[in-house]
One Martini backbone bead per residue (centre of mass of N, CA, C, O) as a GRO file, in nm:
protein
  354
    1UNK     BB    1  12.932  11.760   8.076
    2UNK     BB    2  12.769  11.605   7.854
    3UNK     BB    3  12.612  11.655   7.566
    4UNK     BB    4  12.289  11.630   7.410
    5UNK     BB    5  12.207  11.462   7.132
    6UNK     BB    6  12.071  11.609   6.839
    7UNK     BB    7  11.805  11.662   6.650
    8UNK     BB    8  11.711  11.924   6.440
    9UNK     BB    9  11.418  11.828   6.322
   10UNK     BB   10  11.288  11.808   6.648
   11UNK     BB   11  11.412  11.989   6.815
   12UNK     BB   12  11.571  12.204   7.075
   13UNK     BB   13  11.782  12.392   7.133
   14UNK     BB   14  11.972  12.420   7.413
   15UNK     BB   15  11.885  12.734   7.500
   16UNK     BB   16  11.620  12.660   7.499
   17UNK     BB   17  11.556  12.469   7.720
   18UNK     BB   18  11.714  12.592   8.001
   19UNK     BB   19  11.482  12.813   7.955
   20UNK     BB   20  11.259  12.610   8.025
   21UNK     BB   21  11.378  12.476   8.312
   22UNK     BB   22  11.422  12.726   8.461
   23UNK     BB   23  11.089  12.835   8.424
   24UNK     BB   24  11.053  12.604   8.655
   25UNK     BB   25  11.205  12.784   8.856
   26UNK     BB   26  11.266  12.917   9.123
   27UNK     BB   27  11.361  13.205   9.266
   28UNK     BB   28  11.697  13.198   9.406
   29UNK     BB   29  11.831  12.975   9.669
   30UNK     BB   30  11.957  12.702   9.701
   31UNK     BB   31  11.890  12.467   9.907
   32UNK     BB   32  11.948  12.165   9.712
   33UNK     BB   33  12.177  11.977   9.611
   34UNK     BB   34  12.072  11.660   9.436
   35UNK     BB   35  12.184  11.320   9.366
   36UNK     BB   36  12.106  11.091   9.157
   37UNK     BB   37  12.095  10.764   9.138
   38UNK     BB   38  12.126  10.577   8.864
   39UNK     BB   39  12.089  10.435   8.526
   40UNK     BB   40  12.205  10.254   8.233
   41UNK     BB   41  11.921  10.153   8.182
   42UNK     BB   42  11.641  10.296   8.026
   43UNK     BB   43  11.402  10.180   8.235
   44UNK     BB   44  11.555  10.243   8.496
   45UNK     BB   45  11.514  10.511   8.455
   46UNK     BB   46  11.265  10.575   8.431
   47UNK     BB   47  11.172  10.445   8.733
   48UNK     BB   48  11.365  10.693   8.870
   49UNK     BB   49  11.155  10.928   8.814
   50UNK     BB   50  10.970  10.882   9.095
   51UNK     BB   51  11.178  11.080   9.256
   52UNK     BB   52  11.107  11.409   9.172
   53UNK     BB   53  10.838  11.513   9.304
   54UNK     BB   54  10.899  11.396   9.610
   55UNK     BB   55  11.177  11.648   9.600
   56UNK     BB   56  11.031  11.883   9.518
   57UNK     BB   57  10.805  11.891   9.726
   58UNK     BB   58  11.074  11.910   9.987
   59UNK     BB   59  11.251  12.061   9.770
   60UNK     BB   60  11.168  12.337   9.654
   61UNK     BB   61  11.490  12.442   9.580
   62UNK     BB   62  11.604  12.233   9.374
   63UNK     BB   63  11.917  12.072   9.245
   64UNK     BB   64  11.870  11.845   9.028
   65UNK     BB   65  12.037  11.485   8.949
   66UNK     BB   66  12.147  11.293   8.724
   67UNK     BB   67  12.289  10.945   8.703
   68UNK     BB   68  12.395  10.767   8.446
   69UNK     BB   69  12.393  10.644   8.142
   70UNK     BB   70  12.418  10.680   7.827
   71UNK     BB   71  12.195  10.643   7.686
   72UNK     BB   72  11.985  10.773   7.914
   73UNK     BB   73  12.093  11.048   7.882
   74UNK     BB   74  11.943  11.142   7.624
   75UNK     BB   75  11.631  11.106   7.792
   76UNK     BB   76  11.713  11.329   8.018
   77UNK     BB   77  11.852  11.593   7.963
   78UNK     BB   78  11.600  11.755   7.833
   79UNK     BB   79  11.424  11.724   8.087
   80UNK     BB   80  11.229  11.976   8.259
   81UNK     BB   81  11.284  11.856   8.563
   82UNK     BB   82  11.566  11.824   8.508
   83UNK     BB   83  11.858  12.022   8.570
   84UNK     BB   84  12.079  11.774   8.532
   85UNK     BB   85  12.323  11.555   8.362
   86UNK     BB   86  12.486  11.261   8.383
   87UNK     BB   87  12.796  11.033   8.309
   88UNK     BB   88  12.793  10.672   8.377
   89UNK     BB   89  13.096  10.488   8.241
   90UNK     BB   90  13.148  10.134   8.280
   91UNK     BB   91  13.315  10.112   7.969
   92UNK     BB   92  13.495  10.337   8.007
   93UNK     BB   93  13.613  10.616   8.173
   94UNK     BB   94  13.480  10.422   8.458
   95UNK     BB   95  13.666  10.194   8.428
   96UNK     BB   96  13.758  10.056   8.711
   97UNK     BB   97  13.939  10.176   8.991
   98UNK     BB   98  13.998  10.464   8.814
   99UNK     BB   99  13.744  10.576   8.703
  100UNK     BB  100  13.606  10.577   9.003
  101UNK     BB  101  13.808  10.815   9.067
  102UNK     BB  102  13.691  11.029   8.871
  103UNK     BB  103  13.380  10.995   8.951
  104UNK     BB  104  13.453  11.117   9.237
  105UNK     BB  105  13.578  11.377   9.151
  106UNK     BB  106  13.365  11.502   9.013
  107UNK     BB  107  13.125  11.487   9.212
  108UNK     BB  108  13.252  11.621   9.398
  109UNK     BB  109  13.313  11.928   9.225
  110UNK     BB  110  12.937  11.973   9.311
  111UNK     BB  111  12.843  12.010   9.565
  112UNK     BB  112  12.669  11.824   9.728
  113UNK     BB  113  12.450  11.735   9.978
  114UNK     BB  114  12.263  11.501   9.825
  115UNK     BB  115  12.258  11.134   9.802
  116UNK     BB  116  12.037  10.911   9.588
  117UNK     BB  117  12.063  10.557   9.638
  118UNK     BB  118  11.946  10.341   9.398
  119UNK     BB  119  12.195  10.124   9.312
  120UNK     BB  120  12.385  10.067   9.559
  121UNK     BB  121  12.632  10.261   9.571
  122UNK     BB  122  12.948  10.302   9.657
  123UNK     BB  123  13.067  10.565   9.517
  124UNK     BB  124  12.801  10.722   9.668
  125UNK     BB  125  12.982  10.764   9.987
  126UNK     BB  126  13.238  10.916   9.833
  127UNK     BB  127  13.107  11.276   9.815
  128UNK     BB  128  13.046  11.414  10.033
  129UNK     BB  129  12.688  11.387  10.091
  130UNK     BB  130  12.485  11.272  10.185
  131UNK     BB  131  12.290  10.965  10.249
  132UNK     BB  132  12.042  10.772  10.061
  133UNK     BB  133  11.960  10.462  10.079
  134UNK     BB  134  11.884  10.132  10.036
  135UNK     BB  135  11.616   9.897  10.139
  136UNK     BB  136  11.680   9.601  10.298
  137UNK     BB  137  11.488   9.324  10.150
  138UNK     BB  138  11.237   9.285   9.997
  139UNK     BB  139  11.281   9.231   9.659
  140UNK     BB  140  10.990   9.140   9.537
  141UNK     BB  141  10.970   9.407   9.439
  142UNK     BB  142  10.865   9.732   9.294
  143UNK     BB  143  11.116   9.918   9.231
  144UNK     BB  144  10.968  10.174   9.295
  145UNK     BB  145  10.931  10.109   9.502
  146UNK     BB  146  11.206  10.083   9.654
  147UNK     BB  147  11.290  10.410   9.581
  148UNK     BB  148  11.081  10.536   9.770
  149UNK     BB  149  11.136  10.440  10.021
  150UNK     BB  150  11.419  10.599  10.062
  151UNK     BB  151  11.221  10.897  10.110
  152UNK     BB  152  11.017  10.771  10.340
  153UNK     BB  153  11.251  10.700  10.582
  154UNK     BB  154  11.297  11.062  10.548
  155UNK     BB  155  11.023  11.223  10.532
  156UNK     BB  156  10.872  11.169  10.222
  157UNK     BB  157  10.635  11.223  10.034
  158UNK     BB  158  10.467  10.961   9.805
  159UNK     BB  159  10.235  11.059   9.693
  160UNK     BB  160  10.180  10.979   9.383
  161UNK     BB  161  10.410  10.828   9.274
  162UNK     BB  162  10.558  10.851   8.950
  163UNK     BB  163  10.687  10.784   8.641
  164UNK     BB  164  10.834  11.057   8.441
  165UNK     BB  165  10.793  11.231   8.157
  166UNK     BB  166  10.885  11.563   8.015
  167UNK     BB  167  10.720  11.706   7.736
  168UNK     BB  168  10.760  11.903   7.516
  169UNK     BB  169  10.583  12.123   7.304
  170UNK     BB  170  10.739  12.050   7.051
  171UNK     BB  171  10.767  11.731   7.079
  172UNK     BB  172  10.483  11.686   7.031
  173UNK     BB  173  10.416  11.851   6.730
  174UNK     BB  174  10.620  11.684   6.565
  175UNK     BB  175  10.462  11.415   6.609
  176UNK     BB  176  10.232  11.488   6.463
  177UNK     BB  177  10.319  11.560   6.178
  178UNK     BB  178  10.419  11.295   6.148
  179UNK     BB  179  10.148  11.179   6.123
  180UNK     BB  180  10.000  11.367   5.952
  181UNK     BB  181  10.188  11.290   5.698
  182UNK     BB  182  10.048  10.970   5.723
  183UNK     BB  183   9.696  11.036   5.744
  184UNK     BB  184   9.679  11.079   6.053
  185UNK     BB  185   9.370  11.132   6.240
  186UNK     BB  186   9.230  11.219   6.593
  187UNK     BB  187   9.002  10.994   6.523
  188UNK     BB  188   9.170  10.778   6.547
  189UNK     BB  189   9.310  10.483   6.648
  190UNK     BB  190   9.598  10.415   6.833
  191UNK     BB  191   9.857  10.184   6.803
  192UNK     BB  192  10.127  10.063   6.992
  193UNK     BB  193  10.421   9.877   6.846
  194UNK     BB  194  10.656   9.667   7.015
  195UNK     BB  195  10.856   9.358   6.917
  196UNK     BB  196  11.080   9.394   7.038
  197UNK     BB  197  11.407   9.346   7.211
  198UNK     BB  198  11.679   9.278   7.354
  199UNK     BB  199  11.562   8.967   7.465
  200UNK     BB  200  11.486   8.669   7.331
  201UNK     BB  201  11.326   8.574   7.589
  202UNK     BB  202  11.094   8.831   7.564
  203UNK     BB  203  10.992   8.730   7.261
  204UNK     BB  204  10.739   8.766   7.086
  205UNK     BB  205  10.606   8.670   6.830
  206UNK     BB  206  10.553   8.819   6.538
  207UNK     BB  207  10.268   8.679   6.403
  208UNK     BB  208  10.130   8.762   6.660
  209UNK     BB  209  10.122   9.053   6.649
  210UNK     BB  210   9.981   9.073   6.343
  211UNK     BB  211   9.738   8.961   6.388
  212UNK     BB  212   9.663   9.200   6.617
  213UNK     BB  213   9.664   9.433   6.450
  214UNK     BB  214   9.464   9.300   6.254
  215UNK     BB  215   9.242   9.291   6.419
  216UNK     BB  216   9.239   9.620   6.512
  217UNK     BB  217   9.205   9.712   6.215
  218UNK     BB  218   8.926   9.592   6.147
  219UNK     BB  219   8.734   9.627   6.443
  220UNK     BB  220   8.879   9.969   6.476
  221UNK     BB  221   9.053  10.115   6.281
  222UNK     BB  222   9.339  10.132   6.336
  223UNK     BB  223   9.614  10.250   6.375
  224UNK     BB  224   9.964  10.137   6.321
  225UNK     BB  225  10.258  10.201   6.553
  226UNK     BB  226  10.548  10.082   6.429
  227UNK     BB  227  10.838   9.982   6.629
  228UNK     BB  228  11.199  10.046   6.609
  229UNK     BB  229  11.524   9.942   6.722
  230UNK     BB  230  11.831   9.967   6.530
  231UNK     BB  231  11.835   9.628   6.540
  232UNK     BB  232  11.488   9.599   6.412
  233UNK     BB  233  11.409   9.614   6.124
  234UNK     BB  234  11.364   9.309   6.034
  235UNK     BB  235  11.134   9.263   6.233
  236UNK     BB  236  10.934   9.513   6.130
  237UNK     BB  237  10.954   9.394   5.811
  238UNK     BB  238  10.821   9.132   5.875
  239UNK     BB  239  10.551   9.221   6.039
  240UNK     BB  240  10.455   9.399   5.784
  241UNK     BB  241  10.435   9.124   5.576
  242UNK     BB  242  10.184   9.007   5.782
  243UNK     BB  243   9.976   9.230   5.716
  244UNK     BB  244   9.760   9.406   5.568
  245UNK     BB  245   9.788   9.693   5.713
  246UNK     BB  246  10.005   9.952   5.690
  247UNK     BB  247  10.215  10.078   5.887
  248UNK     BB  248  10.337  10.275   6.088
  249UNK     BB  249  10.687  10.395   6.083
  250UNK     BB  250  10.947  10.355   6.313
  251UNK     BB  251  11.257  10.492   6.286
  252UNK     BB  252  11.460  10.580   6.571
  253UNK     BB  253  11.754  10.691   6.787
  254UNK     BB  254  11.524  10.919   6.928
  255UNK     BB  255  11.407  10.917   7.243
  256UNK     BB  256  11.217  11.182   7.208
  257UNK     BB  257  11.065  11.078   6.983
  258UNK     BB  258  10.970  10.855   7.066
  259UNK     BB  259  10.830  10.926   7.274
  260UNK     BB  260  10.612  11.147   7.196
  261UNK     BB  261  10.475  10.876   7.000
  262UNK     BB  262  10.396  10.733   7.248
  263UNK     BB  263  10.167  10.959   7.388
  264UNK     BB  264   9.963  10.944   7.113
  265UNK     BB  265   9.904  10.680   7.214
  266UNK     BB  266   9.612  10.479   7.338
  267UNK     BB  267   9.796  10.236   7.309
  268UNK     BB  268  10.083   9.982   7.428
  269UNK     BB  269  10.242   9.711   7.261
  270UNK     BB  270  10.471   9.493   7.478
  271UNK     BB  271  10.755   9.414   7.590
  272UNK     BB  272  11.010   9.370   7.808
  273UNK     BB  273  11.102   9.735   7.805
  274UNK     BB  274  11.200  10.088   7.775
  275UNK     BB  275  10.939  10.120   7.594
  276UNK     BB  276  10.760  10.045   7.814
  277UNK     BB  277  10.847  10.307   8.001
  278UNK     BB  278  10.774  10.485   7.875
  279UNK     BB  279  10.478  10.469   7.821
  280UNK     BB  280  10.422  10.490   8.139
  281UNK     BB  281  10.548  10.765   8.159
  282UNK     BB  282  10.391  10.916   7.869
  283UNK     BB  283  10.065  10.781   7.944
  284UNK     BB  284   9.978  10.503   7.819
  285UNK     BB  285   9.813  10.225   7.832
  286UNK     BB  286   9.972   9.902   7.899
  287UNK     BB  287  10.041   9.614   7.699
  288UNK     BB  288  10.208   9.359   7.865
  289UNK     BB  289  10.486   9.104   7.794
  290UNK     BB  290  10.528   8.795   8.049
  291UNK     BB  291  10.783   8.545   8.172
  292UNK     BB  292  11.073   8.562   8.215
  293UNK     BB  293  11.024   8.791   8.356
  294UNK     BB  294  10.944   9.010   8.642
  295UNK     BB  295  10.700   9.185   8.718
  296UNK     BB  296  10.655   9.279   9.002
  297UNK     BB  297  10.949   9.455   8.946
  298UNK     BB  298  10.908   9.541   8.585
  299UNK     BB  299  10.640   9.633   8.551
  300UNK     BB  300  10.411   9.850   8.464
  301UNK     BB  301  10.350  10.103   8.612
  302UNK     BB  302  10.013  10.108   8.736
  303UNK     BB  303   9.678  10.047   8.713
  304UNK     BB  304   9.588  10.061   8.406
  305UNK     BB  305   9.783   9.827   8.348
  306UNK     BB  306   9.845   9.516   8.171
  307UNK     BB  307   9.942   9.193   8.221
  308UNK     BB  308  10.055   8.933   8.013
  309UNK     BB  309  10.008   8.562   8.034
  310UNK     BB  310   9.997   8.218   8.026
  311UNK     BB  311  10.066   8.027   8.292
  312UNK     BB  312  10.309   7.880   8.261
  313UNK     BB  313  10.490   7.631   8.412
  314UNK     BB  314  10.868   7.530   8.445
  315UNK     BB  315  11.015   7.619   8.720
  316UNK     BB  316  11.218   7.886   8.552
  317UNK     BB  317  10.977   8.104   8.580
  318UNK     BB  318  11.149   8.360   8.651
  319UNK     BB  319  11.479   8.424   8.475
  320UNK     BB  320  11.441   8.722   8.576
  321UNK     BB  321  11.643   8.778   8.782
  322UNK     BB  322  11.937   8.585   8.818
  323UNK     BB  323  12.244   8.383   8.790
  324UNK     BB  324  12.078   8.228   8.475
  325UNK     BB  325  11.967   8.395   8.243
  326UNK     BB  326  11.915   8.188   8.004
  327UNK     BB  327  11.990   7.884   8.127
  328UNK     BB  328  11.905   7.645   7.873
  329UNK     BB  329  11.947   7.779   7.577
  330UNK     BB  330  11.683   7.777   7.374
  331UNK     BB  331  11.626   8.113   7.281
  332UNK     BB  332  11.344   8.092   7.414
  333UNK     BB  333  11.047   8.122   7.535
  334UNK     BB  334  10.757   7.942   7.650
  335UNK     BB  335  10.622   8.095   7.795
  336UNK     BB  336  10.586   8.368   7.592
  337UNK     BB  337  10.463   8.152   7.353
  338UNK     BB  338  10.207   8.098   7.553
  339UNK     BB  339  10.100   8.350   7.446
  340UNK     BB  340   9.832   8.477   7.308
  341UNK     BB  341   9.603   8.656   7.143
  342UNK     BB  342   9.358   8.666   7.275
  343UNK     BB  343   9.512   8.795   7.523
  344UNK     BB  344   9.566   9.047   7.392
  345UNK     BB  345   9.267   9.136   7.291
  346UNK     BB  346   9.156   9.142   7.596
  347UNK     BB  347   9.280   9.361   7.698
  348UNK     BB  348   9.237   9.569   7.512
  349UNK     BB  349   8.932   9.544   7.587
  350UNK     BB  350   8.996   9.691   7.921
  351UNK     BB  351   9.102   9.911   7.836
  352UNK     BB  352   8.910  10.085   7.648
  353UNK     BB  353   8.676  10.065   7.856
  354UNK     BB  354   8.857  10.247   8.068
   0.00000   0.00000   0.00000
């Protein structure tokens, strides 16, 4: 199993960690080993973690597994919840059928008892044991409710289950003073801003969350953390360009530390993203941008959360999931063009109430 790559001046030792773990787990003899087949992009894999409650819930003293992508590795390596996490790197070591049979005798010689199989994936049922898989029909639903479906199906109570992230006192303790260092008090209301994302169909204009933060900073004195990944930085330094009051930046290819100082903020915009689900799973409410992409399947779990449309119909949106997502070619989506700016902070406005 890879080991996973950590910052130390943010993190706890790999034997803190483990023995943080333990301590969560009863004393005594396992009594399921559990592998998980989870997902190799991260909001994915996020969302995959409300399998985790109520399979802890039905197997007292379980040791779960989870499998993942390289990315998301390093963001569940470390979490309390989960036992052990494993690499499936289909671009890699697991590429091609050569590689698919190195990663089956890998598990098999895990000796899982049971493989909760997310992904639908054939791999899955040559483990040598016990499989429960996903439930084929409509498609058109949200990924979670789909995943615990899976578990629902073989009488695992799914009550209250969603997507978690748990963060260490270490992990949150370091985001603090990361603040702190920065001049914001815990009087200040805290607003967390992703402009980016992997898909340029995504991407709401920078123009727009500037004016977005422009506002909250003016009528509401919030401080903006303004979020980059490690390719957005010059769109990050953008949106500070065009802002009056400049914001906290983050710049971290450190999953575990984005989470934590998402954690801290009061509200959470952005993008149809990772760090969207990463939001919905430790704690804040989020107000999500979406137009290409489909909310229904993937937008952020739970009651809390604001999906903010345009309202525009082109007749071809969302193109995600689809057979050619962005096949108009032209580079931009116009249905997530047309949200307004008054849409995203009257948004912000009923988070607040709530």
């Amino acid at each position: 199993m890879r080991e996973p790559t950590k910052d130390t001046q943010f993190f706890d030792a790999p034997s803190q960690v483990m023995l943080q773990k333990r301590s969560l787990r009863k004393s005594g003899k396992m009594k399921k080993k559990i592998l998980v087949f989870s997902f190799s992009f991260i909001g994915d894999a996020v969302l995959s973690t409300a399998v985790i409650q109520p399979l802890r819930a039905h197997f007292r003293e379980a040791h779960i597994t989870f499998l993942v992508g390289p990315r998301a590795f390093d963001l569940l390596a470390t979490d309390p919840n989960i036992d052990a996490t494993l690499v499936y790197d289909n671009r890699g070591e697991h590429a091609g059928w050569k590689g698919r049979l190195r990663l089956i005798r890998t598990l098999r010689q895990g000796k899982f008892e049971l493989v909760v199989n997310l992904r639908d994936s054939i791999t899955a049922r040559c483990i040598g044991a016990e499989h429960w898989g996903m439930v084929h029909g409509d498609s058109n639903r949200h990924a979670v409710t789909r995943y615990l479906e899976v578990l629902q199906r073989q009488g695992v109570d799914i009550t209250d289950a969603s997507p978690s992230l748990a963060l260490t006192e270490r992990e949150r303790t370091v985001a603090h003073c990361f603040l702190a260092h920065t001049g914001f008090t815990s009087e200040q209301l805290l607003i967390g801003i992703h402009p980016g994302g992997n898909w340029e169909y995504k991407l709401w204009d920078a123009k727009n969350y500037a004016q977005v933060a422009n506002a909250l900073a003016k009528k509401l004195d919030a401080r903006i953390l303004l979020f980059a990944g490690p390719n957005e930085w010059e769109l990050q330094a953008h949106v500070t360009q065009l802002m009056d009051v400049p914001p906290i930046l983050v710049q971290t290819e450190n999953l575990r530390h984005l989470a934590a100082l998402i954690s801290a903020c009061d509200v959470y915009i952005g993008n149809d993203t990772g760090p969207m689900h990463i939001a919905s799973a430790v704690g804040p409410p989020v107000v999500a941008l979406f137009g290409s992409t489909n909310h229904t399947r993937s937008g952020p779990y739970g009651q809390k959360h604001i999906v903010v449309q345009s309202g525009i119909n082109l007749g071809c949106n969302p193109c995600h999931p689809g057979r050619h997502p962005g096949g108009c070619g032209a580079g931009s989506c116009a249905v997530v063009a047309g949200i307004t700016v008054e849409q995203v902070l009257t948004a912000m406005e009923r988070t607040l109430r709530r």
